[in-house]
C-alpha positions as CSV (number, residue, x, y, z in Angstrom):
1,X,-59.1,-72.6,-108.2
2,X,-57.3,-69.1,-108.1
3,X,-54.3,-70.4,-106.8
4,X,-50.7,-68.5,-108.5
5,X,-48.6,-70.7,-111.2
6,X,-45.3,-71.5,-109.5
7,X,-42.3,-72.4,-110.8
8,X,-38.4,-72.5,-109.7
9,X,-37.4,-69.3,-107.9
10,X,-40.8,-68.2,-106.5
11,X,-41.2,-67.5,-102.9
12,X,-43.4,-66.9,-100.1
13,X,-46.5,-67.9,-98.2
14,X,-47.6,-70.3,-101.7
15,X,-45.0,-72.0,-102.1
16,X,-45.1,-72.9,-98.7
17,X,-48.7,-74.1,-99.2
18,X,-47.5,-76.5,-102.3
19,X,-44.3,-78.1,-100.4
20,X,-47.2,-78.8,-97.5
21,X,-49.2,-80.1,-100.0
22,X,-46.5,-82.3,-102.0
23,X,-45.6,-83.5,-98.0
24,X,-48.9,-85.0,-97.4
25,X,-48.8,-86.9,-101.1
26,X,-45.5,-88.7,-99.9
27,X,-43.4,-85.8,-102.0
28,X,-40.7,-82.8,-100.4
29,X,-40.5,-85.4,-96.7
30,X,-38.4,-84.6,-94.3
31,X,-37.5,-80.9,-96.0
32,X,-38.4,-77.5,-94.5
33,X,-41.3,-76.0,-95.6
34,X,-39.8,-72.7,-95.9
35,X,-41.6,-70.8,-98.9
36,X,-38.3,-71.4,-101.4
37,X,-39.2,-72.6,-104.7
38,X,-35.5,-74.3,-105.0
39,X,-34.4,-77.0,-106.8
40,X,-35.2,-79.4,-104.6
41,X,-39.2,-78.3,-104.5
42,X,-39.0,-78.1,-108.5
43,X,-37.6,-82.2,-108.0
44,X,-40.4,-83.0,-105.7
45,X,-42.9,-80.9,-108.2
46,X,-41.5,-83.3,-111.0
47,X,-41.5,-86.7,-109.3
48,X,-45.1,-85.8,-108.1
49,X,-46.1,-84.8,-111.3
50,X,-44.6,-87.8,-113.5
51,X,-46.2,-90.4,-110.8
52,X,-49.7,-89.2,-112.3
53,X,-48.3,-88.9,-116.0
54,X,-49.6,-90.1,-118.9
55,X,-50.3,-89.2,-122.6
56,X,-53.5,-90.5,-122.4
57,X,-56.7,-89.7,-121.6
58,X,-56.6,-85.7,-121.9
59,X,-56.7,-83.9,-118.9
60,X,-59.5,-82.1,-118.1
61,X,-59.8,-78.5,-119.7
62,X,-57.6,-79.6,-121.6
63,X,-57.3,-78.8,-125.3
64,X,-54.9,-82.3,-125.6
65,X,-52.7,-84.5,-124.9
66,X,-49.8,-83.8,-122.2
67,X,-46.1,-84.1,-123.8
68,X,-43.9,-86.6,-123.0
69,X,-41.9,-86.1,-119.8
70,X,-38.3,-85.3,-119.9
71,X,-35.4,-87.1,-119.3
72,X,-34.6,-89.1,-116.5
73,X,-38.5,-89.7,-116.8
74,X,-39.6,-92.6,-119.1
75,X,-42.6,-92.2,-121.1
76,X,-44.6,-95.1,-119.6
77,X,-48.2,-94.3,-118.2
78,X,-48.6,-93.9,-114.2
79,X,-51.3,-95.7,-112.5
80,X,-52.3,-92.5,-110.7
81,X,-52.6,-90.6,-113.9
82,X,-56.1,-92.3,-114.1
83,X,-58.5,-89.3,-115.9
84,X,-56.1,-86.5,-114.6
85,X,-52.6,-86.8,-116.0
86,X,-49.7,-84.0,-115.6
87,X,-47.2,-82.3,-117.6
88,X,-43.7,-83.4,-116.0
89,X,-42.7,-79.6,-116.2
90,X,-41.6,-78.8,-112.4
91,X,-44.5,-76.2,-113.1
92,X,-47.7,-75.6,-110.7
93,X,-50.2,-74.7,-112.8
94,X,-54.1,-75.4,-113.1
95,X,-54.2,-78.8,-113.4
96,X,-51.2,-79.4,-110.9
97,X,-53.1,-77.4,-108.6
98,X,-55.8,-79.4,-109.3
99,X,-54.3,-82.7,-108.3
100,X,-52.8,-81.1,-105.2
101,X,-56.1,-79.3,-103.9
102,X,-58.9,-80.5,-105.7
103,X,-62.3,-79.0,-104.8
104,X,-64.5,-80.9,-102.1
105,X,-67.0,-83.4,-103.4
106,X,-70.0,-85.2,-101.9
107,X,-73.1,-86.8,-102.2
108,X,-74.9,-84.4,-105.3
109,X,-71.4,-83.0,-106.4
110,X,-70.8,-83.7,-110.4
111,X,-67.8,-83.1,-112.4
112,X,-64.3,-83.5,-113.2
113,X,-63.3,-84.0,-109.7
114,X,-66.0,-86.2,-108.4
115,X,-64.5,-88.5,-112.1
116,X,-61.3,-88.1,-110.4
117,X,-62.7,-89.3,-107.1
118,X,-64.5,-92.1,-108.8
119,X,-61.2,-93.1,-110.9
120,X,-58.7,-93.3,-107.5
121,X,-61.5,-94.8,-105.4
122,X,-61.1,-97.7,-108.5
123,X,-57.9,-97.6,-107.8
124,X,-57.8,-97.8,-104.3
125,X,-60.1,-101.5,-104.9
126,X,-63.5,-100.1,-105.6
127,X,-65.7,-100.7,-108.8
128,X,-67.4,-97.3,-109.4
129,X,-68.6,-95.8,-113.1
130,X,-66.5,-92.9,-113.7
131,X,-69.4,-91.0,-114.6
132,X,-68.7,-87.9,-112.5
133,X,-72.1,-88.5,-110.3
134,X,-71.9,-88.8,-106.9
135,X,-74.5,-90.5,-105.8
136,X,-75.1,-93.2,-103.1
137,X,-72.8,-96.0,-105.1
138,X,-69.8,-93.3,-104.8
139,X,-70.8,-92.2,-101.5
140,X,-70.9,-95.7,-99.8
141,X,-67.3,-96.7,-101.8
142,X,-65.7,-93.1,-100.0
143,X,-67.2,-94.3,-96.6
144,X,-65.6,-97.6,-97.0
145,X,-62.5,-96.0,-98.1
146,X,-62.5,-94.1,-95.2
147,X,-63.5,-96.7,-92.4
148,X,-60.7,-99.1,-93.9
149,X,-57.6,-96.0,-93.5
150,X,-59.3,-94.8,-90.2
151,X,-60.0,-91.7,-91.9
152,X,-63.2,-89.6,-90.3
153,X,-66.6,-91.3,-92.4
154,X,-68.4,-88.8,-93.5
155,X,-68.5,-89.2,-97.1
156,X,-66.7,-86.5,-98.1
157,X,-64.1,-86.4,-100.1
158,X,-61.9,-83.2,-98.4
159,X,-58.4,-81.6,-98.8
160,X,-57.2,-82.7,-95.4
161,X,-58.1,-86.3,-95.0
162,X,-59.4,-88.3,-98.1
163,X,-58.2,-86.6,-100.8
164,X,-54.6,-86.9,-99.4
165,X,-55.3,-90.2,-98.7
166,X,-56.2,-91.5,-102.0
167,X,-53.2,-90.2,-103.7
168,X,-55.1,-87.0,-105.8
């Protein structure tokens, strides 16, 4: 991930890659993608961010826990939070960034973002271990996944189809 920290008042071509992003995880619809970093981006930022907050489990590279979110936000734990909770800062850091655009992952990947494949796979109805293996159980559950939101089955989990698709 090299991608820039953004926050309210930045502008250009990134910015104009996260409101694309937040657009295809149901956040910033029916707004220009025009490479402001408003307050209606830093809104759509927030809501994205508190729908996978939680104070619990730390995020990866982490050093702890993520503080509470601030008001209107309650402090109640988001399903999507799963192993990969976020600040509710209206900041687009690393692990923001991580959520938006996570890495590609497929049969042999391992890591943090195959767990976090594993955990919204779970959530999406399958029954994986969150081990951060992906191996044939994990690949067969994201071909599933895929056949049943008539997404292209090819087991990988990518930035344009699947990851999108299961909420990341």
């Amino acid at each position: 991930m090299t991608e820039p920290v953004l926050r309210r008042n930045a502008i250009g071509d990134e910015v104009k890659e996260l409101q694309k992003a937040l657009q295809k995880r149901g956040q910033y619809v029916a707004q220009p993608v025009d490479g402001i970093f408003g307050p209606i981006t830093e809104k759509a930022v927030k809501d994205y961010q508190y729908d996978r907050w939680c104070n619990t489990p730390n995020p990866p590279f982490s050093n702890g826990p993520v503080p509470n979110p601030p008001p209107p936000y309650v402090a109640t734990c988001q399903p999507l939070a799963v192993i990969w909770p976020l600040a509710v800062d209206g900041v687009v850091g690393f692990n923001t960034w991580s959520r938006l655009e996570p890495d590609e992952v497929k049969k042999g990947s391992k890591g943090a973002f195959v767990k976090l494949a594993q955990s919204l796979l779970n959530f999406a109805g399958a029954t994986l271990a969150v081990d951060g293996d992906f191996g044939p159980l994990t690949d067969a559950a994201v071909r599933a996944f895929q056949t049943s939101h008539s997404l292209t089955i090819d087991g990988i989990v990518g930035d344009e189809q699947t990851w999108p698709a299961l909420h990341s």
